[in-house]
C-alpha positions as CSV (number, residue, x, y, z in Angstrom):
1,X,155.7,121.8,102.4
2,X,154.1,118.5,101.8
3,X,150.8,120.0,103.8
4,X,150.8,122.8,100.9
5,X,151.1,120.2,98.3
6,X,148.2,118.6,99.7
7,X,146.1,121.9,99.5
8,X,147.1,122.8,95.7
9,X,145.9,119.0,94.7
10,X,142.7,120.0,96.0
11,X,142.3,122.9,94.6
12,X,143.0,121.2,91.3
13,X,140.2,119.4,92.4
14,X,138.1,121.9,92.4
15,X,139.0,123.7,88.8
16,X,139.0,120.4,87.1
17,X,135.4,119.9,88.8
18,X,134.7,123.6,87.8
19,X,135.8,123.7,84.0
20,X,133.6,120.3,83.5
21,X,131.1,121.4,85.0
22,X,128.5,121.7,82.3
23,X,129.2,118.4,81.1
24,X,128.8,117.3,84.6
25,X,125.5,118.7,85.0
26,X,124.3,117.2,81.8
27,X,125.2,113.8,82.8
28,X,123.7,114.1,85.8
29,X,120.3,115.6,84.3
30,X,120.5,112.6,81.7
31,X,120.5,109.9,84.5
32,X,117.8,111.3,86.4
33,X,115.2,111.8,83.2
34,X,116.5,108.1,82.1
35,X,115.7,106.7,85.5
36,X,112.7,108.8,85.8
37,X,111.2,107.3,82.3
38,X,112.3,103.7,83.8
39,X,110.4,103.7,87.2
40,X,107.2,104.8,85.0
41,X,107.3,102.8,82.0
42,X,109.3,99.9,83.0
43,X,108.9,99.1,86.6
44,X,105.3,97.3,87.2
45,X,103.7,99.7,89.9
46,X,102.4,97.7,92.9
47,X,99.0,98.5,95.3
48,X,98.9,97.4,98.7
49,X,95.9,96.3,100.4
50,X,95.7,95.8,104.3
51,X,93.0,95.3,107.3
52,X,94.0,95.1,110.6
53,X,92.9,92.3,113.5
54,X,93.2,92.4,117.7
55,X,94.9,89.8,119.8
56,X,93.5,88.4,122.2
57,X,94.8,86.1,125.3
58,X,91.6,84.0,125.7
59,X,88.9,83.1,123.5
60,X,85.9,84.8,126.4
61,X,85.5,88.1,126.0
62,X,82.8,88.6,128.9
63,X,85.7,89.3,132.1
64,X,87.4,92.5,132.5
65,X,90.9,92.6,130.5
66,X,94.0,92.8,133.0
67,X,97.8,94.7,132.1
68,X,98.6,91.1,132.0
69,X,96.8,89.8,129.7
70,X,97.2,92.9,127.1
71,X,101.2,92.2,127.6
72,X,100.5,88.9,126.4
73,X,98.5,89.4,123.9
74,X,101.1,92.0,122.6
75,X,103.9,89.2,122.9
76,X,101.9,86.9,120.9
77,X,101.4,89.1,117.6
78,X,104.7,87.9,116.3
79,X,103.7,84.3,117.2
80,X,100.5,84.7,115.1
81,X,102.4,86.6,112.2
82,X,104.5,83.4,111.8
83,X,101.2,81.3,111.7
84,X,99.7,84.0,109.0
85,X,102.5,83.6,107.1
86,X,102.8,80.0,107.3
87,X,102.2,77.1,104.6
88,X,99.0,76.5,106.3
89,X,97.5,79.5,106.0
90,X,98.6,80.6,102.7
91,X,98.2,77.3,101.0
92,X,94.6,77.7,101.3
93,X,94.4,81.3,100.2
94,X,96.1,80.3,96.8
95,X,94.0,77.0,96.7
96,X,90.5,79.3,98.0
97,X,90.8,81.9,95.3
98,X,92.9,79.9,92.6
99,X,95.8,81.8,92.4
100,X,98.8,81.8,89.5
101,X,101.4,82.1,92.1
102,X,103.5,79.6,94.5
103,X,103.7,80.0,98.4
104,X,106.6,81.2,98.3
105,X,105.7,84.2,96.0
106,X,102.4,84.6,97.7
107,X,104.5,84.6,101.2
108,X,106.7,87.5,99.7
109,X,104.1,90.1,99.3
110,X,102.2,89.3,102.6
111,X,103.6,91.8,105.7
112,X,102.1,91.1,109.1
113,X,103.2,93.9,112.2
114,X,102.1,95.1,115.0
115,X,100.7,98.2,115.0
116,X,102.4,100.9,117.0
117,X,103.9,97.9,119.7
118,X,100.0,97.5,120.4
119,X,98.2,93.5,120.4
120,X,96.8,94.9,117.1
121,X,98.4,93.4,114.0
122,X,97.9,94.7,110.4
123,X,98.0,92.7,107.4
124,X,99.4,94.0,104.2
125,X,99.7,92.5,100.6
126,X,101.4,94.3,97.7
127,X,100.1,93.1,94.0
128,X,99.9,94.7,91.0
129,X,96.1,94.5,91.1
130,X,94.5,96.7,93.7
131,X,91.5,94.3,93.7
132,X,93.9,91.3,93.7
133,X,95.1,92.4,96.9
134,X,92.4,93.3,98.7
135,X,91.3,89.8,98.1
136,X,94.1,88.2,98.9
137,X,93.8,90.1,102.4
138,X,90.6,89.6,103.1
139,X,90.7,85.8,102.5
140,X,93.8,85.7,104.7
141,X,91.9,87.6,107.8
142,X,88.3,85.0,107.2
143,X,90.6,82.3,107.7
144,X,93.6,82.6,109.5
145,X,91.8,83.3,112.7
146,X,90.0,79.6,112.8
147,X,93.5,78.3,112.0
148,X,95.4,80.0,114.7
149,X,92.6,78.9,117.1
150,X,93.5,75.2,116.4
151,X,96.8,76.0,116.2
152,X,97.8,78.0,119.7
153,X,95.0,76.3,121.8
154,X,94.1,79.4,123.3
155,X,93.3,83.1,122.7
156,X,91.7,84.3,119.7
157,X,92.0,86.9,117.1
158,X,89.1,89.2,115.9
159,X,89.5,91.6,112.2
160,X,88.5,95.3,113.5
161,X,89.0,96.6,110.2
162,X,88.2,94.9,106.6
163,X,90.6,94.8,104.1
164,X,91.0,97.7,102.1
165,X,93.7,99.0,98.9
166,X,95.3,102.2,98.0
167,X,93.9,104.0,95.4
168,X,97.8,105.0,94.6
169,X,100.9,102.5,94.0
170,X,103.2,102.1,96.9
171,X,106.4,101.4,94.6
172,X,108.3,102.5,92.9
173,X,109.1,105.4,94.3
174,X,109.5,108.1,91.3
175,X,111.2,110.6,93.0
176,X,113.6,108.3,95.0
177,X,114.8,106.4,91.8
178,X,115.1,109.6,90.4
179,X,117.2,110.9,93.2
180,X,119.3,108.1,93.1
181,X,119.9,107.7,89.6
182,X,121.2,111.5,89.4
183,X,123.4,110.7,92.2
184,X,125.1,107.6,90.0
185,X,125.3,109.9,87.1
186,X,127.0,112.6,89.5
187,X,129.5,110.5,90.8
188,X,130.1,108.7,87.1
189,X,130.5,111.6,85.7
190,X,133.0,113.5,88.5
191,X,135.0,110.0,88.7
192,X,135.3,110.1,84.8
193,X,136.3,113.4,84.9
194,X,139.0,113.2,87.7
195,X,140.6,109.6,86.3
196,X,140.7,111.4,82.7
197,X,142.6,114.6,84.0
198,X,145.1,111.3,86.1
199,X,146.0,110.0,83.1
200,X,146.1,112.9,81.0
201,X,150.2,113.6,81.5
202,X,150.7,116.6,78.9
203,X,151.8,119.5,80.9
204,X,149.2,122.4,79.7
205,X,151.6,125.2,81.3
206,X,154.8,126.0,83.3
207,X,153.1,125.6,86.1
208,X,153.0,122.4,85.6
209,X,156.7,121.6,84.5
210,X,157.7,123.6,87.7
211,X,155.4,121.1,90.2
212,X,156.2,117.7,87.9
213,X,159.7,118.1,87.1
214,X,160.9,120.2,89.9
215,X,162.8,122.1,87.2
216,X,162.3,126.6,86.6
217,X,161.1,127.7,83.1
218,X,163.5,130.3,81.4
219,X,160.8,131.0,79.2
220,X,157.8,130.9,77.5
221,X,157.2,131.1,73.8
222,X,154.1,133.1,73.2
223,X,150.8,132.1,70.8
224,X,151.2,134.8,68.4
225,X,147.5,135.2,66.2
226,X,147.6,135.9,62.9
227,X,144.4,138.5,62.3
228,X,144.8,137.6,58.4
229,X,143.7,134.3,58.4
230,X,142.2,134.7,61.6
231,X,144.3,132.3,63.5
């Protein structure tokens, strides 16, 4: 019995779903334009820039390169990241090219990875201004490798390719804010739907006495239209 019960609530479900679901659809349709007009006229489109260096174990280049010293160098691309990124090298990127911005905002839009588990490393800056980032990246990659020398003591690191930005914005991402604000307006608009039908206690027909009061109905009184006035 109660596993019956269980199935007609859901098939409630389903018709109170159904009979909204125009109203549904429109909400949902509604979110998605409004968060499609907010990712292009409100949300400031950023341009990445990046150029991508090799790490190396030791500073001469003239011997044959072992397994061994490749694994290194691999091992020591997140060891230089954390230099790139550091106060040091930064500082003097804001200070070289007199940037509006802190070191901690500067820090922010600066990415350094290796590149496919490999001991080469790209660098990557996101800015509003294309040109803005390539500089940024290309005074990061003239300096950072003197630094890292005088740092570490040992190996060196060599820019294979120059910095370079996207002629498209990386983010937003139109279609995923759109995506996602159609899914908020779906599930808005199905919860608002379901709680309003919860709370709404009238019974609509005997069905619904039978199920809520547990009581039969004798009988129904018909609507009886009256083709004068039309009602």
């Amino acid at each position: 019995m109660e596993q019956n019960y269980e199935t007609i609530d859901l098939c409630e479900l389903f018709f109170i779903i159904k009979n909204n679901i125009v109203a549904i659809i429109a909400v949902t349709v509604l979110f998605a334009v409004a968060g499609g007009m907010v990712t292009m006229f409100m949300i400031t489109p950023m341009y990445e820039a990046s150029a991508t260096m090799i790490v190396n174990t030791r500073q001469d280049q003239t011997a044959n390169v072992t397994n061994d010293q490749i694994n290194s160098a691999k091992n020591l691309v997140d060891t230089y990241a954390i230099i790139i990124k550091s106060d040091t090298v930064l500082s003097s990127v804001i200070s070289d090219l007199n940037l509006d911005m802190t070191y901690s905002q500067l820090s922010s839009s600066v990415t350094v990875s290796a590149v496919d588990s490999t001991q080469v490393m790209q660098v990557s800056v996101q800015n509003a201004d294309p040109a803005l980032a390539k500089s940024i990246v290309a005074e990061i990659t003239a300096i950072a490798p003197e630094i890292i020398l005088d740092k570490v003591e040992a190996g060196s690191v060599k820019v294979i390719s120059e910095a370079r930005a996207g002629d498209k914005p990386v983010s937003p991402s139109l279609t995923k804010n759109v995506a996602i604000a159609a899914l908020l307006g779906l599930v808005l608009s199905v919860g608002f739907v379901l709680l309003r039908e919860m709370l709404n206690n009238t019974f609509k027909s005997d069905e619904d006495i039978q199920k809520n009061l547990g009581i039969p109905v004798l009988g129904v009184i018909p609507r009886v239209e009256d083709n004068d006035n039309g009602k």
